[in-house]
C-alpha positions in Angstrom: 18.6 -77.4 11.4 15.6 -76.3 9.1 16.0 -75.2 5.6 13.6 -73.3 3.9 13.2 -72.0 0.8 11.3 -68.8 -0.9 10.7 -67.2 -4.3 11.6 -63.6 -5.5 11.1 -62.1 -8.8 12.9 -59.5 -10.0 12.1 -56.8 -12.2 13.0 -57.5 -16.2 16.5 -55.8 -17.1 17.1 -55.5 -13.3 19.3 -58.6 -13.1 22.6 -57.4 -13.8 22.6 -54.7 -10.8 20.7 -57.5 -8.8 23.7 -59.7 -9.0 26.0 -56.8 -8.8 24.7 -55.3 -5.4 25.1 -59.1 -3.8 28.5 -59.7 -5.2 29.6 -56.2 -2.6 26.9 -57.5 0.5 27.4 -55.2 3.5 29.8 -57.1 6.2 27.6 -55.4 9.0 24.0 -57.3 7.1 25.8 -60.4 6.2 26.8 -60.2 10.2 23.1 -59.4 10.9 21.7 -62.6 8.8 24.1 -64.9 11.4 23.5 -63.1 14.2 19.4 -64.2 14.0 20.5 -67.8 13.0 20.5 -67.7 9.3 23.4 -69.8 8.0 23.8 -71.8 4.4 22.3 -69.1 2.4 21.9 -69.0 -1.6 20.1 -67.6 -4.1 19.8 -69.1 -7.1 18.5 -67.0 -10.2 17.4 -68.1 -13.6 16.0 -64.9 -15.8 14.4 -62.9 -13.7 13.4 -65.7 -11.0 14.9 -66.4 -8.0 15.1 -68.9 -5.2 16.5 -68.1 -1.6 17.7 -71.4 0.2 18.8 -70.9 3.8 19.1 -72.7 6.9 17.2 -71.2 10.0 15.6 -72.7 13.3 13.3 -70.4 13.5 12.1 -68.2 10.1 9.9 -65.8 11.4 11.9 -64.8 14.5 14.5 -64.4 12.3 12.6 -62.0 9.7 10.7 -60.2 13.3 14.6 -59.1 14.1 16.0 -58.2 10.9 12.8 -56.1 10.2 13.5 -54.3 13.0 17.1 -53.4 12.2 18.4 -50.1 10.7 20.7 -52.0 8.1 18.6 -54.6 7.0 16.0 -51.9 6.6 18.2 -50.0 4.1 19.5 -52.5 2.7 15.7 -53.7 2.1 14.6 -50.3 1.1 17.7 -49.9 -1.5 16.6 -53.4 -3.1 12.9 -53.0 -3.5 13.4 -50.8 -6.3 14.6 -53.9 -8.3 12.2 -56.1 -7.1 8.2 -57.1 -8.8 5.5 -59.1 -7.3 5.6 -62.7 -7.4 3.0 -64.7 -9.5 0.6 -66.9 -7.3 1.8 -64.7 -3.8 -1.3 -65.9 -1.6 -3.3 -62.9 0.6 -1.2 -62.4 3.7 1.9 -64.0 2.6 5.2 -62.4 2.8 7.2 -64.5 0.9 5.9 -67.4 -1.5 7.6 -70.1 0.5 8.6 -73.3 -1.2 7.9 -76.6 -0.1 11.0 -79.1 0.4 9.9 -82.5 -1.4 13.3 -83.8 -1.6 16.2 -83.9 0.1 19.7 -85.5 -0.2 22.7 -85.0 2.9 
């Protein structure tokens, strides 16, 4: 199965309720994310930087569902409020995706 991995940034004296809000992750998103093939997912975070790791066969199908679900969205909506732009986010992108150049199984 694929892995991918992306790059968030959140904003500075936001990390505390960051971490906080995914310690209590809804059951009914947390079902959502498997339910459009997401499986192995972490986020790692280091100041205000953070790395989502996931397994996924297909990424954008997966993000084309859950932005068209009513708990993602709020879920979404309630975390964008912690959330700043990402340094070196190309035009168009969504998410500054992270090349794999290593891999150990």
């Amino acid at each position: 199965m694929p892995r991918v991995a992306f790059r968030l940034r959140i904003k500075a004296d936001k990390e505390q309720e960051y971490e906080e809000a995914h310690r209590h992750v809804w059951p009914a998103l947390l079902a959502k994310l498997k339910e459009v093939g997401i499986s192995h997912y972490s986020i790692f975070r280091r100041e205000q930087d953070l790395i989502l790791v996931m397994q996924v066969a297909d990424f954008d199908a997966a993000w084309t569902a859950l932005d068209k679900d009513e708990t993602n969205l709020k879920w979404q909506q309630e975390m964008a409020a912690l959330f700043e732009p990402v340094p070196g986010l190309q035009p168009g992108e969504r998410f500054a995706m992270m090349k794999e150049v290593f891999y150990l199984d």
